[in-house]
DSSP file (Angstrom, degrees, kcal/mol; ACC not computed):
  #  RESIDUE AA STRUCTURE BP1 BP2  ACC     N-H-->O    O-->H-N    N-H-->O    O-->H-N    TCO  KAPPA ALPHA  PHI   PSI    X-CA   Y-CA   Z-CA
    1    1 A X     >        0   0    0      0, 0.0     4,-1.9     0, 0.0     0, 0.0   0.000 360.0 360.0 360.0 -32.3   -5.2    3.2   -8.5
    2    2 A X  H  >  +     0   0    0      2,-0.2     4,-1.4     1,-0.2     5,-0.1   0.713 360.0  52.6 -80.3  -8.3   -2.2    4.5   -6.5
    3    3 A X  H  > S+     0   0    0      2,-0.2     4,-9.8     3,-0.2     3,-0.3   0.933 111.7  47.5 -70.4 -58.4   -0.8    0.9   -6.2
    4    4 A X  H  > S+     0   0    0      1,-0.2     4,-1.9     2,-0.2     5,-0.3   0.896 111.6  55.3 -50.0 -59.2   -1.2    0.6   -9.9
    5    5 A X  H  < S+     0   0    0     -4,-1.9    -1,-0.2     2,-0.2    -2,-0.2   0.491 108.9  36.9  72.1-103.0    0.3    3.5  -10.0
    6    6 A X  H >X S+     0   0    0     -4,-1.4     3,-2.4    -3,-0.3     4,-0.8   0.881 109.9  66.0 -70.6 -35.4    3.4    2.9   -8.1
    7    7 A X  H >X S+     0   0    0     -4,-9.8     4,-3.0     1,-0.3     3,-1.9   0.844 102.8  52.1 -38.0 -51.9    3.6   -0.7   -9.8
    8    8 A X  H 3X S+     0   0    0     -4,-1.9     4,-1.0     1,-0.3     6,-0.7   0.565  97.5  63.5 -73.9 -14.1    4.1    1.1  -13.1
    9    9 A X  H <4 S+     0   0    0     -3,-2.4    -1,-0.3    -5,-0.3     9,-0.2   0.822 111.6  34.5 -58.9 -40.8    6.7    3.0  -12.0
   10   10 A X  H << S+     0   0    0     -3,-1.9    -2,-0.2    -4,-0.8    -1,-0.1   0.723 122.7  47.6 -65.2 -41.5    8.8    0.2  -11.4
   11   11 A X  H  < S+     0   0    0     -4,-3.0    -3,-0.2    -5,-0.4    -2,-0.2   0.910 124.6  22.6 -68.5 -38.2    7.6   -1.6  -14.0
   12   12 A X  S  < S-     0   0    0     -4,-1.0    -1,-0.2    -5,-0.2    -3,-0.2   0.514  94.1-136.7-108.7   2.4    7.6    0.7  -17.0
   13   13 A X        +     0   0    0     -5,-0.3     2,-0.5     1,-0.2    -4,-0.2   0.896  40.4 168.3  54.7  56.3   10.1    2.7  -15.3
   14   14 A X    >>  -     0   0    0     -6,-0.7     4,-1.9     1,-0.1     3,-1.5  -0.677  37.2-153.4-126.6 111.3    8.3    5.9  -16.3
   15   15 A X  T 34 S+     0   0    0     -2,-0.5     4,-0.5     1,-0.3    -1,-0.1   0.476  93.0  50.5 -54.4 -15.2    9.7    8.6  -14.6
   16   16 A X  T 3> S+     0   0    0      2,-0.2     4,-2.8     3,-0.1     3,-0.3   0.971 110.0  47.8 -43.3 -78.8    5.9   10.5  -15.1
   17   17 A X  T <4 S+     0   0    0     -3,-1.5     4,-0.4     1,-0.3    -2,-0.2   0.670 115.3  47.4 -52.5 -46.8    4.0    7.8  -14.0
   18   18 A X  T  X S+     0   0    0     -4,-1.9     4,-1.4    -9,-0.2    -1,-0.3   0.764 112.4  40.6 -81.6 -32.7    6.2    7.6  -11.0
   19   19 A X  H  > S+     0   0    0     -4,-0.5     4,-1.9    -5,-0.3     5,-0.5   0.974 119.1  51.9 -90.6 -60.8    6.6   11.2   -9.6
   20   20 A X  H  < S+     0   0    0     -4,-2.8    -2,-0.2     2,-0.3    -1,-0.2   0.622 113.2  43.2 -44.0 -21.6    2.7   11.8  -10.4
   21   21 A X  H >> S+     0   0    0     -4,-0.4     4,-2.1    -5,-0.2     3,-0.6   0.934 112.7  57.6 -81.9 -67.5    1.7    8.5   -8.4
   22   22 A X  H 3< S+     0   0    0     -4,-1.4     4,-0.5     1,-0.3    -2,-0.3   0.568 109.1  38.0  47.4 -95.2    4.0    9.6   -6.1
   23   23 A X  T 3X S+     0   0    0     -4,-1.9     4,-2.2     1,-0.2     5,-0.4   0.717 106.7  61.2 -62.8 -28.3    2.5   13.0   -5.4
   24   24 A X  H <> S+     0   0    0     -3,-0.6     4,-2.6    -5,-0.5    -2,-0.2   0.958 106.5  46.9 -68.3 -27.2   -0.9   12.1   -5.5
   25   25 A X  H  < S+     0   0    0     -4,-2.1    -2,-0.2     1,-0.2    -3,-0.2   0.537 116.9  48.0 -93.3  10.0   -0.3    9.4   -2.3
   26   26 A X  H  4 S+     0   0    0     -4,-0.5    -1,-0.2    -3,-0.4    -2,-0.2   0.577 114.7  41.0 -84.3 -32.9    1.5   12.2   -0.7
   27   27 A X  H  <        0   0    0     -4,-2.2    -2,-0.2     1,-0.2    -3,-0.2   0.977 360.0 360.0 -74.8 -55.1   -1.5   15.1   -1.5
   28   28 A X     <        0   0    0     -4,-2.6    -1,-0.2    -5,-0.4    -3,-0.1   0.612 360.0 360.0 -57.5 360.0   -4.1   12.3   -0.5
């Protein structure tokens, strides 16, 4: 899930998606 995740961050550029993937594979 955190791959999907980042993918969509790039992909859908959404700045959400991104900071929240983001921190979760930094808490993890």
């Amino acid at each position: 899930m955190a791959a999907q995740m980042t993918f969509g961050c790039f992909f859908n550029v959404q700045l959400w998606t991104c900071i929240l993937g983001i921190k979760n594979i930094i808490k993890t």
